[in-house]
DRENFIDO-286299 format. One record per residue (C-alpha): x, y, z; chain; residue number from 0. Coordinates in Angstrom, 2 decimals. Last residue first. Example, Ala and Ser with C-alpha at 12.3 -4.5 7.8 and 13.67 -1.06 7.14 Angstrom:
+---------+---------+---------+----+-----+
!       u !       v !       w ! ch !   i !
+---------+---------+---------+----+-----+
!   13.67 !   -1.06 !    7.14 !  A !   1 !
!   12.30 !   -4.50 !    7.80 !  A !   0 !
+---------+---------+---------+----+-----+
//
This chain:
+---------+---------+---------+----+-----+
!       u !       v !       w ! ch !   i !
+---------+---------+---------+----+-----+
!   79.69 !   72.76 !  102.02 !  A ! 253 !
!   80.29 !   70.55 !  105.24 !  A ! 252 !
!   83.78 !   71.82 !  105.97 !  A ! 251 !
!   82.99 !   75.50 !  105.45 !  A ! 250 !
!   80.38 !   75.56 !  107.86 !  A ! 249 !
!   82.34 !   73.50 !  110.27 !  A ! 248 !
!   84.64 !   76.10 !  110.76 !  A ! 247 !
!   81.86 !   78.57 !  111.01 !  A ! 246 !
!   80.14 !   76.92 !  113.85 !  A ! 245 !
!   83.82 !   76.74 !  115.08 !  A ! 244 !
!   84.39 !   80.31 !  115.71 !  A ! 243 !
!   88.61 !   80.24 !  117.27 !  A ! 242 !
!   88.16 !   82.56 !  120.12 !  A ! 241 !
!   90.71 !   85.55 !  119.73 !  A ! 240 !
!   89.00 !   88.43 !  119.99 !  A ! 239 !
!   86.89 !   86.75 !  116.74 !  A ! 238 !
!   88.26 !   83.65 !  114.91 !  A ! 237 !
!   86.38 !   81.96 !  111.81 !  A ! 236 !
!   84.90 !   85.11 !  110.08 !  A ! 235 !
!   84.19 !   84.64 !  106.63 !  A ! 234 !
!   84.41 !   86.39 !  103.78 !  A ! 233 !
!   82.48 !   87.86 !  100.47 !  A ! 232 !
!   82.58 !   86.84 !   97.25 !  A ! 231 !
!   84.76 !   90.14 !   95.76 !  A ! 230 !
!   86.65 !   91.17 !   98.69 !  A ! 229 !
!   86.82 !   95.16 !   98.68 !  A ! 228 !
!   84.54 !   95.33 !  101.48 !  A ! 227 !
!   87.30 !   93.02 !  103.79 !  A ! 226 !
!   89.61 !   95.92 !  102.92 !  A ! 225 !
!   89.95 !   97.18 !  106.65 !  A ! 224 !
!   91.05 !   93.86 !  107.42 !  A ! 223 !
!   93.89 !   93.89 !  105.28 !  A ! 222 !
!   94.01 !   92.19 !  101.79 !  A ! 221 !
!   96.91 !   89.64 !  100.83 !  A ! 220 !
!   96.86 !   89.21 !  104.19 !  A ! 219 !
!   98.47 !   85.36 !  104.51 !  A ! 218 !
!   97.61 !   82.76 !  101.34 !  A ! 217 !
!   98.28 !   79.15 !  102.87 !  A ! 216 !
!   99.04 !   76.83 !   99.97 !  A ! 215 !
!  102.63 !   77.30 !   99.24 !  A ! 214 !
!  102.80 !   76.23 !  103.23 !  A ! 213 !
!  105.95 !   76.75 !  104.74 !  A ! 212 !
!  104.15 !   76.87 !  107.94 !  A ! 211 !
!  102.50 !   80.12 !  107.06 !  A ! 210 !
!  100.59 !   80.64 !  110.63 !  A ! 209 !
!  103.81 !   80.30 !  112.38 !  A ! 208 !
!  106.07 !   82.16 !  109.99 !  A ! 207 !
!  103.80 !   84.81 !  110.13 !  A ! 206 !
!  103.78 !   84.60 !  113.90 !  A ! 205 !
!  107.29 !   85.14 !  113.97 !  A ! 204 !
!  107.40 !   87.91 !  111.14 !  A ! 203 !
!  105.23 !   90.45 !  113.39 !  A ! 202 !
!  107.17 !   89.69 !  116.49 !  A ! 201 !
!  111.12 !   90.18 !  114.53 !  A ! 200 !
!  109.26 !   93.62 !  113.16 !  A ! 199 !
!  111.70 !   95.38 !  115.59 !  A ! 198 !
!  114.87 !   93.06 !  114.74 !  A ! 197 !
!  114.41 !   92.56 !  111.37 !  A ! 196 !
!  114.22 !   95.93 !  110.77 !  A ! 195 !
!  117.16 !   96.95 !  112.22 !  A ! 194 !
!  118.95 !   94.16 !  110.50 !  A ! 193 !
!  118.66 !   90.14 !  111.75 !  A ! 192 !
!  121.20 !   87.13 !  112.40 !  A ! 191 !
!  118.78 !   84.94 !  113.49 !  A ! 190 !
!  119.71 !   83.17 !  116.76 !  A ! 189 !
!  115.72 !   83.28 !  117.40 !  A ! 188 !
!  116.18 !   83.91 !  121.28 !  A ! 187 !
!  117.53 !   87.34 !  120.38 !  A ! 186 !
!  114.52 !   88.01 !  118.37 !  A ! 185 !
!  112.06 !   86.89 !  120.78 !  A ! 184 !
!  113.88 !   88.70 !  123.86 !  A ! 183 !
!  113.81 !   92.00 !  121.38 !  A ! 182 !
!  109.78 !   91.72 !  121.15 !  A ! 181 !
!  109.56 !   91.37 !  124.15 !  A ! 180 !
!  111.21 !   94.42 !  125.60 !  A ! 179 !
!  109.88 !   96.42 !  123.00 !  A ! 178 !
!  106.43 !   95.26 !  123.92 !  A ! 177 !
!  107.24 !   96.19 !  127.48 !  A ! 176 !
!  107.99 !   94.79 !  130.97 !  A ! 175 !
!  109.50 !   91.62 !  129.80 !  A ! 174 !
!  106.74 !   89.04 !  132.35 !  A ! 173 !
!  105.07 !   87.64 !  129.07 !  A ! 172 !
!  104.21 !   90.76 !  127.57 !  A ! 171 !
!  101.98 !   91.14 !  130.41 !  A ! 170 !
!   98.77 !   90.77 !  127.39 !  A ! 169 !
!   99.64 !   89.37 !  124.68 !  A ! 168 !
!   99.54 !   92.24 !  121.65 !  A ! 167 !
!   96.89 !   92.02 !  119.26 !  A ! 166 !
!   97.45 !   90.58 !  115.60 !  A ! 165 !
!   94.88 !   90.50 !  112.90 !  A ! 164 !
!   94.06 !   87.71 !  110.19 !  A ! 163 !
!   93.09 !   87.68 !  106.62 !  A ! 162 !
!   93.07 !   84.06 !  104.80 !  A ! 161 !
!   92.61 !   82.65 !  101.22 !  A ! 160 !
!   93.44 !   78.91 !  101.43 !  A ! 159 !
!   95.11 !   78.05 !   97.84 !  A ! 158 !
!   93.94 !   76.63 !   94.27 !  A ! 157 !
!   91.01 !   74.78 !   95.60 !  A ! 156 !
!   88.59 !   72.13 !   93.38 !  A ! 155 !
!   85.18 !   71.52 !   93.94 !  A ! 154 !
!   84.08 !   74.63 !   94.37 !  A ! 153 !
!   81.27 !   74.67 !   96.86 !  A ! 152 !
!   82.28 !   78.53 !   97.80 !  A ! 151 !
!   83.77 !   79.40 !  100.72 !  A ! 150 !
!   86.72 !   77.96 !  100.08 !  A ! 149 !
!   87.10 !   79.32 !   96.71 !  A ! 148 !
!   88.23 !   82.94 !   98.03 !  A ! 147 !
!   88.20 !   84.37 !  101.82 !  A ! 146 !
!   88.68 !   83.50 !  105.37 !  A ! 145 !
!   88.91 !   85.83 !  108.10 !  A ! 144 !
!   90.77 !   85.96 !  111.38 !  A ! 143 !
!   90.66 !   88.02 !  114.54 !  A ! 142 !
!   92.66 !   88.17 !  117.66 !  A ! 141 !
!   95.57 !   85.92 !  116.81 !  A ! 140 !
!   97.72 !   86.72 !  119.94 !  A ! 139 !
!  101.06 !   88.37 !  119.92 !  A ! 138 !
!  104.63 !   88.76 !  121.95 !  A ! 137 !
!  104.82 !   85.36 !  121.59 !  A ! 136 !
!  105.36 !   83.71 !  125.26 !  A ! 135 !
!  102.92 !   80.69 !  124.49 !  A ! 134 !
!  101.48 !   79.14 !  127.96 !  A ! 133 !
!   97.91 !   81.11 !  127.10 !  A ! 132 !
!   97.83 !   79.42 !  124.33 !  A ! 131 !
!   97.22 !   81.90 !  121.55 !  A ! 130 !
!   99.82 !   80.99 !  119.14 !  A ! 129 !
!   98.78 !   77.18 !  120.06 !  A ! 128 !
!   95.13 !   77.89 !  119.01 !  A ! 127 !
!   95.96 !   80.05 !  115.48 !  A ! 126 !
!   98.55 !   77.03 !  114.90 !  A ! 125 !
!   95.57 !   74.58 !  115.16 !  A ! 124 !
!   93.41 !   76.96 !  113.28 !  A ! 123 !
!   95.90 !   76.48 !  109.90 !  A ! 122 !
!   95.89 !   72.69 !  110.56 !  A ! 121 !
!   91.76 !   72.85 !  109.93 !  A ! 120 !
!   92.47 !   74.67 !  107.21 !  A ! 119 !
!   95.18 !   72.68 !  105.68 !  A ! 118 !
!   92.58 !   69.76 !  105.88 !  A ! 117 !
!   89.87 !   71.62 !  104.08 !  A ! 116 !
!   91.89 !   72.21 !  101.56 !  A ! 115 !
!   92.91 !   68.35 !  101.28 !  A ! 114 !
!   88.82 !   67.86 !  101.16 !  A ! 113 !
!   88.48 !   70.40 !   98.45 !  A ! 112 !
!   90.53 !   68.89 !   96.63 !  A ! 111 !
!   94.04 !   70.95 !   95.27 !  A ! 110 !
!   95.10 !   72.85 !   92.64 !  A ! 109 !
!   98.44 !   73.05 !   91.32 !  A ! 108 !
!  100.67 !   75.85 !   93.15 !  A ! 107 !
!  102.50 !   78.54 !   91.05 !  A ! 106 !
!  101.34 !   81.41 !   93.67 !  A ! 105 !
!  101.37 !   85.29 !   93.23 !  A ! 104 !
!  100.58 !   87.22 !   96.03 !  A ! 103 !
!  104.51 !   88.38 !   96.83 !  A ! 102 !
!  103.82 !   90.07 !   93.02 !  A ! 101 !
!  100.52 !   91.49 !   94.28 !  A ! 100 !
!  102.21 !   92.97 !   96.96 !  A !  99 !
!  104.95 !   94.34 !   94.48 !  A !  98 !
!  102.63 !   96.17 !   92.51 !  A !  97 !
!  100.63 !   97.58 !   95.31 !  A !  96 !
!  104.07 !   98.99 !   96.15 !  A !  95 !
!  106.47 !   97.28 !   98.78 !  A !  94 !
!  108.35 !   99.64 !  100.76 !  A !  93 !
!  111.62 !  101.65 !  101.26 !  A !  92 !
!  113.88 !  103.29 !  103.65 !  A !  91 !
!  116.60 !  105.44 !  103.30 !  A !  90 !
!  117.07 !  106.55 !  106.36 !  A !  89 !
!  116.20 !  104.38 !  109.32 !  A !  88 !
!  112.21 !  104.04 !  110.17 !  A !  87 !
!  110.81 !  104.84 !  113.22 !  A !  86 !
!  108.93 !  102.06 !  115.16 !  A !  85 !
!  108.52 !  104.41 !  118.17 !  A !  84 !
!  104.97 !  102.44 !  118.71 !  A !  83 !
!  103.31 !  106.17 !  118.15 !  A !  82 !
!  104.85 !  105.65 !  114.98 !  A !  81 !
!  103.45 !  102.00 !  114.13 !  A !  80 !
!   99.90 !  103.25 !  114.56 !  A !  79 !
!  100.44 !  106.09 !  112.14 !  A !  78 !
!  101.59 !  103.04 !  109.72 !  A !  77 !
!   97.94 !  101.38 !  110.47 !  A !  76 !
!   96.18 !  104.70 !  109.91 !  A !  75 !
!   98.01 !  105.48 !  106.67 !  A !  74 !
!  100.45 !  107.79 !  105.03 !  A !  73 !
!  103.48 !  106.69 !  107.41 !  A !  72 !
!  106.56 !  106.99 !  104.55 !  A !  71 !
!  108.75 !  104.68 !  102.82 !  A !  70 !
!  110.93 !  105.11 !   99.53 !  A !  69 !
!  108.70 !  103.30 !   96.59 !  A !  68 !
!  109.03 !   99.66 !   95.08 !  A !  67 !
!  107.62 !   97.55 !   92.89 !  A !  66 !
!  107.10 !   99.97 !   90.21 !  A !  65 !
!  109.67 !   99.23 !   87.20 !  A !  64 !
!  112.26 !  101.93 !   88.02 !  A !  63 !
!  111.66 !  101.34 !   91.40 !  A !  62 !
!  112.23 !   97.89 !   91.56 !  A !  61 !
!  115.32 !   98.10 !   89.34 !  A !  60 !
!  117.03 !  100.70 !   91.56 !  A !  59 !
!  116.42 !   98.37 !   94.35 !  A !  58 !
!  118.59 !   95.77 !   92.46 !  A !  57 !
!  121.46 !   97.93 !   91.25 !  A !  56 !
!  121.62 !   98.96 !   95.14 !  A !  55 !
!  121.90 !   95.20 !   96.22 !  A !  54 !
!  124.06 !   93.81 !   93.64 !  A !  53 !
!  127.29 !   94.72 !   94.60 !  A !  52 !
!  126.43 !   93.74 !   98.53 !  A !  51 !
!  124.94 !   90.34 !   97.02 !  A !  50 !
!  128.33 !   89.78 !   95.27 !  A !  49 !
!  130.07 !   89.95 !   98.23 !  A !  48 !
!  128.20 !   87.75 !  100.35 !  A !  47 !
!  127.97 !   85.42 !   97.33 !  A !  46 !
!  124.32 !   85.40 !   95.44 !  A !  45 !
!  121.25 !   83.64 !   95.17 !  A !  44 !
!  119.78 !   83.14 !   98.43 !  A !  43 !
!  122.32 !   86.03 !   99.83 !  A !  42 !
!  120.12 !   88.21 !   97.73 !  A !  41 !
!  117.58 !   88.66 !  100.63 !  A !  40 !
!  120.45 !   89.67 !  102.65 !  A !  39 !
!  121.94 !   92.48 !  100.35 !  A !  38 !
!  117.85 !   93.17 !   99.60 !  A !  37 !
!  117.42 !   93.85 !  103.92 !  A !  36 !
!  120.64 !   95.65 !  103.98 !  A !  35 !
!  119.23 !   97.90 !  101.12 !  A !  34 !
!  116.26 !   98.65 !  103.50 !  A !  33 !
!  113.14 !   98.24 !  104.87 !  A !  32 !
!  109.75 !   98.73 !  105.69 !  A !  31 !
!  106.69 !   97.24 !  107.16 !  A !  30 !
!  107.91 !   94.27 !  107.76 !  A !  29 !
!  110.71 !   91.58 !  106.45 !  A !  28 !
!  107.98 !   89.60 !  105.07 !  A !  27 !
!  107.20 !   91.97 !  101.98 !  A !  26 !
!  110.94 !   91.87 !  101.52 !  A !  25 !
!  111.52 !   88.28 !  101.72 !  A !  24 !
!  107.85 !   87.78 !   99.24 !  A !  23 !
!  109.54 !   90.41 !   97.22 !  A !  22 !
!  112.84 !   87.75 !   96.78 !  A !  21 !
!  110.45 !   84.53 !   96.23 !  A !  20 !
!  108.37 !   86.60 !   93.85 !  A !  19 !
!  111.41 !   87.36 !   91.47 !  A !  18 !
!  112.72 !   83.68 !   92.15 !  A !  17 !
!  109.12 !   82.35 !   90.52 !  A !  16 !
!  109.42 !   84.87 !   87.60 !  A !  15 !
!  112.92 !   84.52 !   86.66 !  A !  14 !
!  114.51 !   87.30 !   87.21 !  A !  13 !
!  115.06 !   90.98 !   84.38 !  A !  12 !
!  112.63 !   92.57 !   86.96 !  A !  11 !
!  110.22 !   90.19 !   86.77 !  A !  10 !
!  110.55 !   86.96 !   84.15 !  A !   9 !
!  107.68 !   84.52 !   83.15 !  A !   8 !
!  108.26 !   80.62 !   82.05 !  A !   7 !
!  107.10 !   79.98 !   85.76 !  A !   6 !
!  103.62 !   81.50 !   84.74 !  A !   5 !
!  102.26 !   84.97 !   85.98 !  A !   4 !
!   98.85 !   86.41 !   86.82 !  A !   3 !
!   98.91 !   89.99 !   89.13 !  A !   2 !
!   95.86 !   90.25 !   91.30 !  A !   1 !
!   92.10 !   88.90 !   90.71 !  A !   0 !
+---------+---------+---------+----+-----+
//
């Protein structure tokens, strides 16, 4: 399922493993963004200068070959967003299918089942301090699905196939409004963010959270309304925000 590449590959005249590092900045930067976004993406690679040369030849390349496309709310979820006031600046862009599956694509060796189970039961233990009630992120973990080999009896895992949806915390931690929290978060980061950055900075913290620099953790490559689409089926394993251990330990004695 999804796009299939091997290190040897290229993308977009890259390497194939730094091609899906850069989307997998873009695809983490939010819901859209823009050539600042790619000028600091390329900063990985590339002198400050050099990076702002390269920028616009880059996006041009991603649209040209189809992993990009200018932005626009054509969905319930980015309807959502603009009743948030999280308006866009000019010229912005978005992932494509084509360039979701491309931030999908993993170059991981496959793991036992028991280490797999392991970075599952470390993936709920982030899901349980996120929603601490002493945690001032501006959201909770409200529900989470599992997908893929893991609940399967294969023996062997190549990553940890998981869905999960965000709901704001409830006070917004004493800030007044999710703007207003969301903004403290960023600020107390020390990041040096864009205009995206800064608005999606709530979004991208609990990513970061849940990922834990793990090659092996696999975060919404579907969305929840896709959970038909899955082929194998799913599994719940947190609903409005209690963790569902029955189905924890399902998975851990298959």
């Amino acid at each position: 399922m999804g796009l299939h590449l091997s290190r040897t590959d290229t993308v977009f005249g890259w390497p194939a493993v730094s091609g899906r590092n850069l989307i997998v900045q873009l695809y983490n930067s939010g819901n859209f963004f823009d050539t600042r976004t790619i000028k600091f993406a390329l900063q990985e690679n590339y002198s400050r200068s050099a990076a702002e040369s390269e920028a616009p030849k880059l996006l041009s390349r991603l649209v040209a070959e189809g992993y990009v496309e200018p932005f626009k709310y054509d969905s319930d979820d980015d309807a959502h967003l603009a009743k948030q006031n999280k308006q866009p600046p000019a010229d912005s862009w978005r992932l494509t299918e084509k360039g979701r599956e491309l931030a999908r694509v993993k170059f991981i060796k496959r793991m036992t089942r028991e280490k797999a189970v392991a970075e599952l039961q470390a993936f709920i233990q982030r899901v349980e301090h996120i929603n601490s009630p002493d945690a001032e992120y501006v959201y909770i973990i409200n529900n989470a699905w599992l997908y893929g080999s893991l609940i399967t009896d294969a023996a062997d895992i190549g990553d940890i196939d998981l869905i999960y949806e965000t709901e704001f915390r409830k006070g917004h931690c004493g800030y007044g409004s999710v703007r207003n929290h969301i903004l403290a978060r960023a600020e107390a980061s020390g990041r040096d963010l864009d205009y995206s950055g800064m608005i999606n900075f709530g979004d991208t913290e609990i990513e970061r959270i849940l990922k834990d620099r793990k090659a092996v953790i696999s975060l919404n490559a579907f969305r929840s309304r896709q959970l038909a689409e899955i082929k194998g089926g799913y599994l719940q394993i947190v609903r409005n925000g209690i963790v569902l251990g029955d189905n924890i330990e399902r998975v851990k004695a298959t």
